[in-house]
C-alpha positions as CSV (number, residue, x, y, z in Angstrom):
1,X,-5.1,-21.5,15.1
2,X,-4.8,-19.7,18.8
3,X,-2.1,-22.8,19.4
4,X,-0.1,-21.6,16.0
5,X,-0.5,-17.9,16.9
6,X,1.2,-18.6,19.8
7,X,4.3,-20.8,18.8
8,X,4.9,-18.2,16.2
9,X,4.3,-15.2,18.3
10,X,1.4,-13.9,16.0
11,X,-1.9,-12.4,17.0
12,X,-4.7,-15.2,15.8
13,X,-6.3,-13.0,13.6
14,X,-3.2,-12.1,11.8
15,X,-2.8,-16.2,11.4
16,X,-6.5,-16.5,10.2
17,X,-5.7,-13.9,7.8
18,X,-3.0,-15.7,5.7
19,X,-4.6,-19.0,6.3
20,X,-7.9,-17.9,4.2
21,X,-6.0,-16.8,1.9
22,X,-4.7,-20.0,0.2
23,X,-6.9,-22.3,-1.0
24,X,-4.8,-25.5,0.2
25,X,-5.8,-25.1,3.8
26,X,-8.5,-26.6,5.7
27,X,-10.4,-25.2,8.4
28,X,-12.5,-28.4,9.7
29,X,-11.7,-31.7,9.0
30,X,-11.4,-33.4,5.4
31,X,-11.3,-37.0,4.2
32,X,-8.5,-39.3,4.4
33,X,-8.0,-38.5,0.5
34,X,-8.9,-35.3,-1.2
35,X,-10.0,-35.8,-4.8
36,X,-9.4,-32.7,-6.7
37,X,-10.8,-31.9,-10.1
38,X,-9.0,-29.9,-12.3
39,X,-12.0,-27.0,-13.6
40,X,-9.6,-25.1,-15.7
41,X,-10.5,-24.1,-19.4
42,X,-8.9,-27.0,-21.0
43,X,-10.5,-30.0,-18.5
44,X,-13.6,-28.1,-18.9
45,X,-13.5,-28.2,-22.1
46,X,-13.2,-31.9,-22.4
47,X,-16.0,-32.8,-19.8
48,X,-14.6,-32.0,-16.6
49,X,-17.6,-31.3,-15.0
50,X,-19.3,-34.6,-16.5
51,X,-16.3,-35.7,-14.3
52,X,-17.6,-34.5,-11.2
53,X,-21.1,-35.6,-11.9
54,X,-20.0,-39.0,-11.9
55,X,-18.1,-38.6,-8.6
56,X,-20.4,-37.0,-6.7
57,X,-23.0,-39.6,-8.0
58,X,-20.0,-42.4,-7.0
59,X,-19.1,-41.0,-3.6
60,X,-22.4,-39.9,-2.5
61,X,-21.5,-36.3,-1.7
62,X,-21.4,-33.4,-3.4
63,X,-18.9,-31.0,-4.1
64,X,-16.6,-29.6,-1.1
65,X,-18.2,-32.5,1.2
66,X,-16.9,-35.2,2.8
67,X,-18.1,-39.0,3.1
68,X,-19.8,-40.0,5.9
69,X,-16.8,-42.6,6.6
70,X,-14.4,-39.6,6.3
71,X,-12.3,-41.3,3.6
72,X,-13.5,-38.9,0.9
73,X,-13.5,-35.6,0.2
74,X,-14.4,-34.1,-3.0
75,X,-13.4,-30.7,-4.8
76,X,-12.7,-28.8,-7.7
77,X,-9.8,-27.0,-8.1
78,X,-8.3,-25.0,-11.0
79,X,-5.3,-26.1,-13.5
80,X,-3.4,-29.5,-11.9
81,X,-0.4,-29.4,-14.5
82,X,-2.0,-32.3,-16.7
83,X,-4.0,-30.4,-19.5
84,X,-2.7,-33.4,-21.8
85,X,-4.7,-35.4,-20.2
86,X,-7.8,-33.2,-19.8
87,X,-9.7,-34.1,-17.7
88,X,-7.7,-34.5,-14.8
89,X,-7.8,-35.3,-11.4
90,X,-5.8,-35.9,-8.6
91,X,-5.8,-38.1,-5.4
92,X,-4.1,-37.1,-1.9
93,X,-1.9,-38.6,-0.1
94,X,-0.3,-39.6,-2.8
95,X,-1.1,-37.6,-5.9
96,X,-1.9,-39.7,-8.6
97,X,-2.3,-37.0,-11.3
98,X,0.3,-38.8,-14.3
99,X,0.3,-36.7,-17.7
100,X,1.5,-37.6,-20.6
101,X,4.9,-35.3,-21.6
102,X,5.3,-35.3,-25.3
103,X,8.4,-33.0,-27.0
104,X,8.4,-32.0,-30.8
105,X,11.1,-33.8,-32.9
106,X,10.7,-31.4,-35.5
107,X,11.2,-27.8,-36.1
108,X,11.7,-25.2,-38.6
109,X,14.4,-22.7,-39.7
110,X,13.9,-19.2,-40.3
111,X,13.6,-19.5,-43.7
112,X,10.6,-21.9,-43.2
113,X,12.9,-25.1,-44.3
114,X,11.1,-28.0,-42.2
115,X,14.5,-30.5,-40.5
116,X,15.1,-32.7,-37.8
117,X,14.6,-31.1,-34.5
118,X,18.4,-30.8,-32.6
119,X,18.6,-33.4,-30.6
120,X,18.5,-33.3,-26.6
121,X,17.7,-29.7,-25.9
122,X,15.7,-28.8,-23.0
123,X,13.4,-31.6,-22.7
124,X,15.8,-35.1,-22.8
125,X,14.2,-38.3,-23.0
126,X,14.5,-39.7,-19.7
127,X,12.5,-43.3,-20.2
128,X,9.4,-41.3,-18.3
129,X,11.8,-41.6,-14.9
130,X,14.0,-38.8,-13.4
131,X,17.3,-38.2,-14.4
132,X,19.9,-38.8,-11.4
133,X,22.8,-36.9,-11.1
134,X,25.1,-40.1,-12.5
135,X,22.5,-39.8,-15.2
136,X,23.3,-36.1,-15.9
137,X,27.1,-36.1,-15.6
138,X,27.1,-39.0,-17.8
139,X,25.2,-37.0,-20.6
140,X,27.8,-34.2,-20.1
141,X,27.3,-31.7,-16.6
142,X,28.4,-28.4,-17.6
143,X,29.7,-28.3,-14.5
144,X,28.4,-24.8,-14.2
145,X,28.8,-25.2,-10.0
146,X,32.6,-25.9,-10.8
147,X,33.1,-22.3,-12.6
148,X,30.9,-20.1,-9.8
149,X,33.7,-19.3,-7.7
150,X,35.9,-17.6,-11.0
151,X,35.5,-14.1,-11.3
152,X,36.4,-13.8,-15.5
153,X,33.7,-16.8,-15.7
154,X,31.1,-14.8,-13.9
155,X,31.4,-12.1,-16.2
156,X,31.4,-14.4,-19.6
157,X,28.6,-15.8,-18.2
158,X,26.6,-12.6,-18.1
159,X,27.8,-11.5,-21.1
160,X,26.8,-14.6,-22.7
161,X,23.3,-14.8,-21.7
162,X,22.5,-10.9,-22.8
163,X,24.2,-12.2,-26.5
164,X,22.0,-14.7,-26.4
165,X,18.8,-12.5,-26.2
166,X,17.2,-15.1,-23.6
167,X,13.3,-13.4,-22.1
168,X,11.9,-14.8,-19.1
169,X,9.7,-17.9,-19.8
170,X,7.2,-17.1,-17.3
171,X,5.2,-14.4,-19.2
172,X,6.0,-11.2,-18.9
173,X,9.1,-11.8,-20.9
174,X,12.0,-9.5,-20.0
175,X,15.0,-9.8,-21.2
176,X,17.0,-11.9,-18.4
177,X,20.4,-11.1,-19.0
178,X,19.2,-6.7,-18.5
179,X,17.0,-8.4,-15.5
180,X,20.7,-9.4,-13.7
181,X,21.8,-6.1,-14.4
182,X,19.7,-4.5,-12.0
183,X,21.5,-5.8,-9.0
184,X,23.8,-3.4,-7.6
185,X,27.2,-4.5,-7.1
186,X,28.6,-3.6,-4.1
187,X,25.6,-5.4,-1.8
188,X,28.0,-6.5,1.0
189,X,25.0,-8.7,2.1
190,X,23.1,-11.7,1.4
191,X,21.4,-12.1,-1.8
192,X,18.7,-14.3,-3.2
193,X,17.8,-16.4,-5.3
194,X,14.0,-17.0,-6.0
195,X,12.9,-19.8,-9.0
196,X,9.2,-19.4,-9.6
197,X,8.1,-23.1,-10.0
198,X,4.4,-21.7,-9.2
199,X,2.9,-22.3,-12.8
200,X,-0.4,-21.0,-11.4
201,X,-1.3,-20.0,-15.2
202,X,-4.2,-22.5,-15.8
203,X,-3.5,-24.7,-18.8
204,X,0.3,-24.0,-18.1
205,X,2.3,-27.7,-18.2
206,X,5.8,-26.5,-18.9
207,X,7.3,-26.5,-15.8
208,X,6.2,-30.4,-14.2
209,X,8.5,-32.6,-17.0
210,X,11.4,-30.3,-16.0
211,X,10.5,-30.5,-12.3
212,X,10.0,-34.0,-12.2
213,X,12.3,-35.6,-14.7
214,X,15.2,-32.9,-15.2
215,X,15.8,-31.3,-12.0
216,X,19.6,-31.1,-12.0
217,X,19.3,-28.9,-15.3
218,X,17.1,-26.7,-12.9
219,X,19.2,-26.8,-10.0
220,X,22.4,-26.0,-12.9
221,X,20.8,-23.4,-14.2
222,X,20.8,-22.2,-10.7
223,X,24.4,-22.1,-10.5
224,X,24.5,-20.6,-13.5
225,X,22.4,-17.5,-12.4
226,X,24.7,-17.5,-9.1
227,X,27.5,-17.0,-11.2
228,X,27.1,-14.6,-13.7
229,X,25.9,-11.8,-11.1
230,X,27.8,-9.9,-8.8
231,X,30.0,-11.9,-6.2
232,X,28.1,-12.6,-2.6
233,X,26.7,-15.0,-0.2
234,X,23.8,-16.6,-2.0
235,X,20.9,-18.4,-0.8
236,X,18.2,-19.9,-3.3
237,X,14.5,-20.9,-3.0
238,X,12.3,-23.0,-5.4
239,X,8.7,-22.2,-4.8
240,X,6.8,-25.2,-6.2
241,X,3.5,-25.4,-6.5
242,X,1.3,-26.9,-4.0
243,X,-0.3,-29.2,-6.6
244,X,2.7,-30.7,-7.9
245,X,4.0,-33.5,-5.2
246,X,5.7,-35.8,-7.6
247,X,7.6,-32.6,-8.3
248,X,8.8,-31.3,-4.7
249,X,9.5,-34.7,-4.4
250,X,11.8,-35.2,-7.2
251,X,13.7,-31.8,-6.6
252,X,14.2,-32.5,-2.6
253,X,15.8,-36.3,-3.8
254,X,18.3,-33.9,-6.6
255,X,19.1,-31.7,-4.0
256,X,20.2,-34.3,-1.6
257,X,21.8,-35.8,-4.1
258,X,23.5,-32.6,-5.1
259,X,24.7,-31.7,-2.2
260,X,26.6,-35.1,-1.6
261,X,28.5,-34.2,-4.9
262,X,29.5,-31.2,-3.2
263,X,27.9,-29.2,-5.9
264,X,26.0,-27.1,-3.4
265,X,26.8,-26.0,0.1
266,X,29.2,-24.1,2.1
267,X,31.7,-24.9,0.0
268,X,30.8,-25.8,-3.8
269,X,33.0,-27.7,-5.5
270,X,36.4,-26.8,-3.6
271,X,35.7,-23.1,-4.2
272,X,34.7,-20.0,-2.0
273,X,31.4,-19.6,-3.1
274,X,28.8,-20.6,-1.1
275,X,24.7,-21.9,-2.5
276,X,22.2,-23.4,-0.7
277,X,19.0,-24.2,-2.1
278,X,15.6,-24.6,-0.9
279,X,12.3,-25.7,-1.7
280,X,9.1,-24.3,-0.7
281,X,5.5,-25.4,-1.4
282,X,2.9,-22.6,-2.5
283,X,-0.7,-23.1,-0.7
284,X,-3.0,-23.2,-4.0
285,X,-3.1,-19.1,-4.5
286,X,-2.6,-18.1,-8.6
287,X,-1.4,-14.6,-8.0
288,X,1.6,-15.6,-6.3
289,X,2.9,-16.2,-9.9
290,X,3.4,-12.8,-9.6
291,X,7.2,-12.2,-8.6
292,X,6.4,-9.8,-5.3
293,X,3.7,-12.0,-3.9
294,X,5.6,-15.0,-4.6
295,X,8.3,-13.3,-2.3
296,X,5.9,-12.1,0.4
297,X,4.1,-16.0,0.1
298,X,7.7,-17.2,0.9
299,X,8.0,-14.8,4.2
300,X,4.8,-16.1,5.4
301,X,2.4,-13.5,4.2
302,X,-0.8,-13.2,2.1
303,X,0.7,-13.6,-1.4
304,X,0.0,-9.7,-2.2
305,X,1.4,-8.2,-5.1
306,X,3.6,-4.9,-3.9
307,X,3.9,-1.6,-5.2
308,X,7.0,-1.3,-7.0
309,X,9.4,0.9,-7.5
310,X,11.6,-0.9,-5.4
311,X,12.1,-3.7,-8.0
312,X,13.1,-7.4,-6.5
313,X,16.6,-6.8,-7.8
314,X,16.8,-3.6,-4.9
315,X,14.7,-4.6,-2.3
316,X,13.5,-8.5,-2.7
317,X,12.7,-11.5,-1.0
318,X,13.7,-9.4,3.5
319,X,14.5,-6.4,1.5
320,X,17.5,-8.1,0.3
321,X,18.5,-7.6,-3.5
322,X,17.0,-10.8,-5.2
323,X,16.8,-12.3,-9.0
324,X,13.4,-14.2,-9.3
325,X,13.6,-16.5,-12.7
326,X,11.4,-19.1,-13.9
327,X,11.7,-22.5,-14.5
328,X,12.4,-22.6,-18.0
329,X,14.6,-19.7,-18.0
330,X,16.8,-21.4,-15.8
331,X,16.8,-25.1,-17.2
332,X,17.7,-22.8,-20.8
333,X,20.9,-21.6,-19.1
334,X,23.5,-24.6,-19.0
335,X,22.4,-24.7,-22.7
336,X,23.7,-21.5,-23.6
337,X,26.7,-21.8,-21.3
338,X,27.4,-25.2,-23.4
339,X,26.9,-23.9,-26.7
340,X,27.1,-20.0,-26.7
341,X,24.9,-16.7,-26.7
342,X,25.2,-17.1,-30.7
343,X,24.1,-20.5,-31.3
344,X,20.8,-19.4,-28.9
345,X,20.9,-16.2,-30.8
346,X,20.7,-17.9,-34.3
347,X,17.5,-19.3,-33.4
348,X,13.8,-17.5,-33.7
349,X,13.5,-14.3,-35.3
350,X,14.4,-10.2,-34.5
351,X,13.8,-9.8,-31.0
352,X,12.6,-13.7,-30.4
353,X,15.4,-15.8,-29.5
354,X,16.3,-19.2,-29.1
355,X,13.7,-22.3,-28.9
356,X,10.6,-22.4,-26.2
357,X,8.2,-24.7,-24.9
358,X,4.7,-24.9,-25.8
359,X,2.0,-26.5,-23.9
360,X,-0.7,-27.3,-26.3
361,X,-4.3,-28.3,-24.8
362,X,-7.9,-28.6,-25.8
363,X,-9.4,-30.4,-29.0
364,X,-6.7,-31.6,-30.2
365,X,-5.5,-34.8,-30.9
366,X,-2.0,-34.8,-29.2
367,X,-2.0,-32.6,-26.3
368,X,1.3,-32.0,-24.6
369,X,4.9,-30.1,-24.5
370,X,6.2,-29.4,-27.8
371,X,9.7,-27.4,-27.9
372,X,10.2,-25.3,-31.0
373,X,12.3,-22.5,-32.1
374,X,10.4,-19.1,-31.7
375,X,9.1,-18.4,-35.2
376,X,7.1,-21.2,-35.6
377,X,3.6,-20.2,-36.6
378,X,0.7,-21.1,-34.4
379,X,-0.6,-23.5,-37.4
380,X,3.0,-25.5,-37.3
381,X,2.0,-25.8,-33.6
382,X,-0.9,-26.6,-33.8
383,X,-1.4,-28.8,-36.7
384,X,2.0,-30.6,-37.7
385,X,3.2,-30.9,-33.9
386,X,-0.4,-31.2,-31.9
387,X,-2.1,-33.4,-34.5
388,X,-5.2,-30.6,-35.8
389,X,-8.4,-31.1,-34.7
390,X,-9.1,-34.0,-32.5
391,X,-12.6,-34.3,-35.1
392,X,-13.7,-33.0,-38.3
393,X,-15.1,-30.0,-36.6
394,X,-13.0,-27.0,-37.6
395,X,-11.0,-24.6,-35.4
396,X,-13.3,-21.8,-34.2
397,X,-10.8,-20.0,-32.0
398,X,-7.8,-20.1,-30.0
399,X,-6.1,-18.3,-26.9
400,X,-1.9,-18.0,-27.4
401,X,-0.6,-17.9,-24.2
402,X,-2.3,-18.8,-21.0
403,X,-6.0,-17.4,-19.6
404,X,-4.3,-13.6,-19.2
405,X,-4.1,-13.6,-22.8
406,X,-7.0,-12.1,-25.6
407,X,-8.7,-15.1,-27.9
408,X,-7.3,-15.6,-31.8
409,X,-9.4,-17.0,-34.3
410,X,-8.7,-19.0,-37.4
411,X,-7.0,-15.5,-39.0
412,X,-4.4,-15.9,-37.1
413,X,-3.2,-19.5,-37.6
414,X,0.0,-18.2,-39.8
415,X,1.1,-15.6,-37.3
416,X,4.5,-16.7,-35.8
417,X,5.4,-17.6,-32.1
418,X,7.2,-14.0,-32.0
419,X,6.5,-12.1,-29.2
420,X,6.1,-9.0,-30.9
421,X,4.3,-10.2,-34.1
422,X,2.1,-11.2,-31.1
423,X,2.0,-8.6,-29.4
424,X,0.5,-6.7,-32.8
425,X,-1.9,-9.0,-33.7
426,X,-3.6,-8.0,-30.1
427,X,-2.6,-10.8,-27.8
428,X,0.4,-12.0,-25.7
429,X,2.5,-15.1,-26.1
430,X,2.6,-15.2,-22.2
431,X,3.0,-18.5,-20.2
432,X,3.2,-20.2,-23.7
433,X,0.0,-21.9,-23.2
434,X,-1.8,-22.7,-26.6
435,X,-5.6,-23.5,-25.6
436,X,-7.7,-24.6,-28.5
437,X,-11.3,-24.9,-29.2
438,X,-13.5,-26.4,-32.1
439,X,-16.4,-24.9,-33.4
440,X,-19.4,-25.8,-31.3
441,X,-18.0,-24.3,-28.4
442,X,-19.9,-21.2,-26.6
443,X,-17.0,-18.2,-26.5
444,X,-19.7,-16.7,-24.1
445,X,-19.2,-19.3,-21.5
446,X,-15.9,-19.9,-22.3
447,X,-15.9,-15.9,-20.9
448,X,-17.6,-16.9,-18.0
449,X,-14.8,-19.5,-17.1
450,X,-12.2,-17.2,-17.6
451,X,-13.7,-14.4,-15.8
452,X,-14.3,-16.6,-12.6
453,X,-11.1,-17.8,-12.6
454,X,-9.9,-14.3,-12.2
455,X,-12.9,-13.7,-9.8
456,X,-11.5,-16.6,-7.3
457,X,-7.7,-15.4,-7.7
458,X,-7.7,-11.9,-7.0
459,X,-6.4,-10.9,-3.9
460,X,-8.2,-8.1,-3.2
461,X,-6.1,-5.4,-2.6
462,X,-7.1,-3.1,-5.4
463,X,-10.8,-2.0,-5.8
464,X,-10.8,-2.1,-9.7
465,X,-9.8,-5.7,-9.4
466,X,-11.9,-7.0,-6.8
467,X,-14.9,-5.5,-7.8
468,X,-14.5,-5.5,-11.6
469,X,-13.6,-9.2,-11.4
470,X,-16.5,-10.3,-9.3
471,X,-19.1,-7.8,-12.1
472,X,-17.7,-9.1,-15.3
473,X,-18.4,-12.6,-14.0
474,X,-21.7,-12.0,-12.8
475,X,-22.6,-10.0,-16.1
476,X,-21.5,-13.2,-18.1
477,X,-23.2,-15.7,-16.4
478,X,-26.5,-13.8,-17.0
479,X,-26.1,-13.7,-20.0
480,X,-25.1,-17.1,-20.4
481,X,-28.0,-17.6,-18.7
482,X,-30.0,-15.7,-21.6
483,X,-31.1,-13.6,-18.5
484,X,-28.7,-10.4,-19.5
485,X,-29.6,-7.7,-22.2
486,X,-27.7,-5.8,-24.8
487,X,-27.3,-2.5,-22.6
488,X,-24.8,-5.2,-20.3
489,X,-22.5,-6.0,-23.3
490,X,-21.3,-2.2,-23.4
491,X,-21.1,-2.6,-19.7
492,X,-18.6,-5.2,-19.9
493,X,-16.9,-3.1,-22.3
494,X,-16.9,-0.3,-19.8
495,X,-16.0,-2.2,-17.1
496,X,-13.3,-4.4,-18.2
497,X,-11.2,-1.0,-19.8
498,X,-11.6,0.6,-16.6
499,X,-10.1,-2.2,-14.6
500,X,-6.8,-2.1,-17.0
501,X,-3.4,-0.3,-15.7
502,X,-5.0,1.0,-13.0
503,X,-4.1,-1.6,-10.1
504,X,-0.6,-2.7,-8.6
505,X,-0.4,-6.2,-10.6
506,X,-1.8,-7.1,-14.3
507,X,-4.3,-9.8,-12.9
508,X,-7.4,-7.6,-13.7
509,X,-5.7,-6.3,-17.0
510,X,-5.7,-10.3,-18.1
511,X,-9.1,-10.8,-16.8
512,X,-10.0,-8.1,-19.3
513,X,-8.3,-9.6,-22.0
514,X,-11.0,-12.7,-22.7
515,X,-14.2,-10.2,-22.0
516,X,-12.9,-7.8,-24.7
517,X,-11.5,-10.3,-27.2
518,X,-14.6,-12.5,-27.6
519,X,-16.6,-9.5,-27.8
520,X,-14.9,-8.4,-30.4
521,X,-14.3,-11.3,-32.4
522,X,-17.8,-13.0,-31.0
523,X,-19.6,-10.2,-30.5
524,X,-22.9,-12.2,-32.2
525,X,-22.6,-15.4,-30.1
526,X,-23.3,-12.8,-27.1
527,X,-26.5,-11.5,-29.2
528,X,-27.6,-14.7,-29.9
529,X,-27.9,-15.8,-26.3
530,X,-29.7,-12.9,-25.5
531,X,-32.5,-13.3,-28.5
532,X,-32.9,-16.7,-27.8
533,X,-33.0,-16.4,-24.0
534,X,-30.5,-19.0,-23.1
535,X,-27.7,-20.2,-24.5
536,X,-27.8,-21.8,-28.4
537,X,-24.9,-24.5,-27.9
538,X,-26.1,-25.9,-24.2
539,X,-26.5,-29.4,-24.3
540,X,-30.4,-30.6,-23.6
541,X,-29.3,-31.8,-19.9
542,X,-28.2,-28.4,-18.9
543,X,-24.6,-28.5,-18.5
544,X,-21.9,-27.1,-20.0
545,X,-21.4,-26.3,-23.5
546,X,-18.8,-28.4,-24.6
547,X,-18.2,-30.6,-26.9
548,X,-18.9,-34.1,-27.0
549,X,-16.4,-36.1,-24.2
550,X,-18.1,-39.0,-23.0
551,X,-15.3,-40.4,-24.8
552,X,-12.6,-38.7,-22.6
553,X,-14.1,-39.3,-19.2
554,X,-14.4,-43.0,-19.9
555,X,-10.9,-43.5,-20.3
556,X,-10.7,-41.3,-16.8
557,X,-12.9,-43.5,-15.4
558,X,-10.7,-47.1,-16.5
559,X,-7.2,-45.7,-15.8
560,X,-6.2,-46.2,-12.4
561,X,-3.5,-44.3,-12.9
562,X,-5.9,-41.0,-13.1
563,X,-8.1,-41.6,-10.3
């Protein structure tokens, strides 16, 4: 560290400082491959830490140990990318986590008319290996890169995008074409170009097929972003995810390849209009999902949210004025620039445009990406496109979009994928992450997952969200325990609505969100535990409350392709 400190001219202590902070470094030596167990909601929910009792009975070692031979280490980690085939782990060098990418070929009109899905969207069928850039100018390049350097195009392109009524993918679902807007336009300097590739949102598997298997429609959908904002030197960055290898790998070999075509560069395409485009891997630290700490991550700094006013679009990634998109946002813009604001626009209802991908997860029988028009209800999702139950147990709740948003129940089955029908109903359509559960699961412990999640990913700048993270996850784990008492369920309460809008990011506003929700949907499964003095759906060995998954971890235990 001292020897880092030094090369970069740092102070040690400032080094230490940003190295604790992400969870992908190592401070003493680790084994020759690090086996990481996804613990998130969904692999939990379908024996993930059955999972880990088997390895740390295999390997001999226990949980963040290493074998005696050093050729082991052994960890659990939170969501890897592969909910669809929950649960997951991975193996590094090289990762070995392969998921299962499924698409819808189905969806339904407005009017509720059920007709072939349109063919080759946003997920193509690539034969399950990436699509070259012969691959993709063969299926017809928009040749966005070829347009950036004409000034009428860059303002149709702008124009087109706000017609089309596109919102960010990535959760907090602003519109994208206002979003560009913001930048002022007579910045005589640099500007920048941030793609947030850091699905930290547990149970979020959205961005890997277009990462892996599409990355030219990312890196076009860069170009397109270039061009319909003011004119400038640009210079983009994709911050990947730490866990997803296969994926910086896959981008780095499109981006060579991209640059040969002269598509990117000093120069693209003949014109004078210059792009470069970078990757960057993120360390294993959820809350640089959020658009500022993402941009202090990629300075080198603790990934801390920042106080804003200034927005990115003023003072960004150095102070310089920068446009941070998603992935799916961005692969969704050669799309509209093919086929028009309208025909995006005709899709999904009132202010819900165009078509999205869902991630669906948990007990169900087809886990995977499904892209739909917005307007779908959660039941088409969930039972036409995912299968329905994965048993003949019913459906005893839900959550819509990601671990930052409130639990549905059954009631809300025939709400649609609208963000503001949503948005009513109490919840959030967020990362577009569908968990679902079956009845016999404990809504009290699936609580306590959520709320430790939140607990381990704060970054502890604000004192509501430190400490209100750390005491909602301790109150719930006593009373999972059966060791809690009724006076602590208005404590929850109390805590968790004093911890909302009151900090610089929404991180302890989402932790909230599962505490209050299954209270208030649950609130009887919480009583329960407390009469009985431990919790009525544990299994007799003590673990988890899950359903039955011996089933699941078998197959993890044959295919060599998932460990």
């Amino acid at each position: 560290m001292e020897e880092v400190a030094a090369v970069l001219g740092l102070s040690p202590g400032y080094v230490q400082s940003v190295a604790t902070f992400y969870g992908m470094f190592h401070f003493r030596p680790v084994g020759r491959h690090v086996i990481s167990v996804c613990d998130s909601i969904s692999c939990a929910l379908l024996g993930s830490e059955t999972l880990v009792h088997y390895l740390e009975k295999k390997l001999g070692v226990a949980v963040g140990e290493t074998t005696p031979d050093r050729r082991f280490t052994l960890r659990e980690v939170e969501c890897l990318g592969a909910c669809d085939r929950a649960p997951s782990c991975s193996s590094t060098p090289p990762s070995t986590t392969i998921s299962r990418r499924r698409r819808s070929t189905r969806f339904w009109s407005s009017t509720g008319e059920r007709r072939p899905f349109l063919s080759t969207l946003l997920l193509v069928d690539t034969g399950r290996r990436r699509q070259t850039l012969v691959d993709y100018e063969a299926e017809g390049l928009r040749h966005a890169a070829a347009r950036a350097g004409n000034h009428v195009a860059r303002g149709c392109h702008a124009e087109e995008v706000k017609k089309s009524g596109l919102r960010g993918r990535g959760g907090a679902s602003f519109p994208t074409g206002m979003k560009w807007g913001f930048l002022p336009k007579d910045y005589p300097g640099p500007r920048y170009l941030v793609c947030n590739a850091d699905e930290g949102e547990p149970r979020n598997l959205q961005g890997p097929p277009i990462l892996e298997w599409l990355p030219h429609r990312l890196i076009e959908g860069r170009h397109v972003s270039s061009a319909a904002t003011p004119s400038a030197p640009w210079l983009a960055y994709i911050y990947i995810r730490g866990e997803y290898y296969d994926a910086m790998n896959a981008v780095n070999e499109a981006l060579a390849e991209a640059y040969r075509r002269g598509y990117l560069g000093r120069s693209v395409m003949g014109k004078q209009f210059a792009c470069d485009i970078y990757t960057h891997p993120g360390a294993g630290a959820y809350i640089c999902g959020e658009e500022t700490a993402l941009l202090d991550s990629l300075e080198g700094k603790r990934g801390h949210p920042r106080v804003k006013p200034p927005f990115p679009a003023i003072a960004g990634l150095y102070a310089r004025p920068t446009v941070i998109n998603n992935v799916e946002t961005l692969a969704s813009l050669p799309l509209i620039l093919e086929k028009g604001g309208d025909w995006f626009a005709a899709m999904g209802p009132n202010k819900s445009k165009g078509f999205r991908l869902f991630s669906v997860s948990g007990h169900v029988k087809h886990p995977g990406n499904f892209e739909v028009p917005l307007g779908t209800t959660f039941r088409q999702l969930i039972y036409d496109l995912a299968g329905g139950m994965r048993s003949d147990k019913p459906l005893k709740a839900f959550i819509p979009g990601g671990a930052s948003a409130p639990i549905f129940t059954p009631e809300h089955l025939d709400l649609p994928l609208d963000f503001e029908a949503v948005a009513e109903a109490g919840s959030m359509l967020g990362s577009g992450a569908v968990i679902v559960m079956e009845e016999g699961t404990c809504m009290v412990w699936v609580a306590k997952k959520l709320s430790r999640f939140f607990r381990d990913e704060s970054c502890g700048q604000c004192l509501p969200c430190r400490e209100g993270t750390a005491w909602l996850n301790k109150i719930l784990t006593r009373i999972e325990d059966g060791r809690g008492s009724l006076e602590e369920l208005e404590i929850l309460l109390d805590a968790s609505s004093n911890m909302t809008a009151r900090c610089i990011c929404v991180l302890p506003d989402a932790a909230a969100g599962p505490v209050q929700s299954t209270l208030k949907y649950f609130r009887h499964e919480y009583e329960e535990h407390l009469r009985l003095g431990r919790c009525p759906f544990r299994n007799g060995d003590g673990r988890s409350p899950v359903a039955d998954s011996a089933g699941k971890v078998a197959h993890s235990q044959e295919d060599g392709k998932h460990l």
